[in-house]
C-alpha positions as CSV (number, residue, x, y, z in Angstrom):
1,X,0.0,0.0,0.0
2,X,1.1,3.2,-0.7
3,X,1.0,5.7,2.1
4,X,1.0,9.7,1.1
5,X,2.1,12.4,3.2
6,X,0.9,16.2,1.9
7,X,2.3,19.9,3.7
8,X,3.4,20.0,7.1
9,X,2.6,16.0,7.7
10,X,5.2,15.3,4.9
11,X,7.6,17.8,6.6
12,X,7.0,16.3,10.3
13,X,7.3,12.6,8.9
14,X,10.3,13.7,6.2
15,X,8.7,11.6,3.5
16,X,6.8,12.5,0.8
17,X,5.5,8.8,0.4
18,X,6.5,5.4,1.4
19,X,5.4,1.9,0.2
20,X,4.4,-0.5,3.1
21,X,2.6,-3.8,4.0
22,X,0.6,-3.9,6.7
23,X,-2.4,-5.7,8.5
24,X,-4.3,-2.7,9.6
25,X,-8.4,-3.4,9.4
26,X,-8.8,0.7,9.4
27,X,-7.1,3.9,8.7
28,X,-7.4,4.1,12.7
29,X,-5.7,1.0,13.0
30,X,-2.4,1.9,10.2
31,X,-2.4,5.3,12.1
32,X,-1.5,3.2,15.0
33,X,1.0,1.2,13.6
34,X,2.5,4.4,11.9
35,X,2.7,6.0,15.6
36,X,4.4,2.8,17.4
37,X,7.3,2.9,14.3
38,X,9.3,6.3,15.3
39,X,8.4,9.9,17.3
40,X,8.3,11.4,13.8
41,X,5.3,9.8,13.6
42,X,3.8,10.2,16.4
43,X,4.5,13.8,16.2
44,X,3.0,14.0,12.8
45,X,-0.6,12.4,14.5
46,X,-0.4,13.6,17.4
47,X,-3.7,15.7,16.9
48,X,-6.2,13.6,14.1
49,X,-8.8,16.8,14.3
50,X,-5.9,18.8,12.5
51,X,-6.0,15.8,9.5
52,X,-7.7,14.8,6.6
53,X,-7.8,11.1,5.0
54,X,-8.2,10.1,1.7
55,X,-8.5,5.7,0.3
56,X,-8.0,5.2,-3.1
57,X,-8.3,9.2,-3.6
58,X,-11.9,9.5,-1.8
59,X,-12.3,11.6,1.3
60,X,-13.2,9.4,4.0
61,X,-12.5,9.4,7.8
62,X,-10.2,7.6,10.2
63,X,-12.9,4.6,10.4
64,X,-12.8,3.5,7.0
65,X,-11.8,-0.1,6.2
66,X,-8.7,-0.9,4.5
67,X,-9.5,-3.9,2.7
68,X,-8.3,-3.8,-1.0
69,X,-7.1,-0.3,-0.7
70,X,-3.8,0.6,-2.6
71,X,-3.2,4.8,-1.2
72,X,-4.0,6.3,1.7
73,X,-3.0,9.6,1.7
74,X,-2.8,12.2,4.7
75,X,-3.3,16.3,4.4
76,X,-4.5,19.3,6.7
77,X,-7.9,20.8,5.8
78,X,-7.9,22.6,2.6
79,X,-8.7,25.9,3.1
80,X,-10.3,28.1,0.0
81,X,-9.0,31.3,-1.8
């Protein structure tokens, strides 16, 4: 699965994206995992109110199943201009 890191979540994590395998049932669940590797990312989700998600390039929230996906992708809110 490819995981996607977008503004100050790519600078926090140094990555812009990173291929992994994992057996996470929910974006929740890989959040976790992500969080027990290394302080960068823990740092990085420290606060999931101040994130977005996206599966497979659809909005969704931190609940959604991961079953089949092959992105997940992690931004702040979007602000308009």
């Amino acid at each position: 699965m490819d995981i996607l890191y977008f503004a100050w979540v790519r600078e926090r994590i140094g990555l812009p994206k990173e291929r992994i395998t994992t057996d996470a049932a929910t974006v929740a669940d890989l959040v976790a995992e992500l969080i027990a590797r290394e302080d960068r990312y823990a740092v990085a989700f420290s606060d999931l109110s101040a994130l977005r998600v996206a599966v497979d390039q659809e909005l969704t929230d931190f609940d959604a199943p991961l079953s089949g996906v092959r992105e997940v992708a992690f931004f702040p809110p979007m602000t308009g201009g």
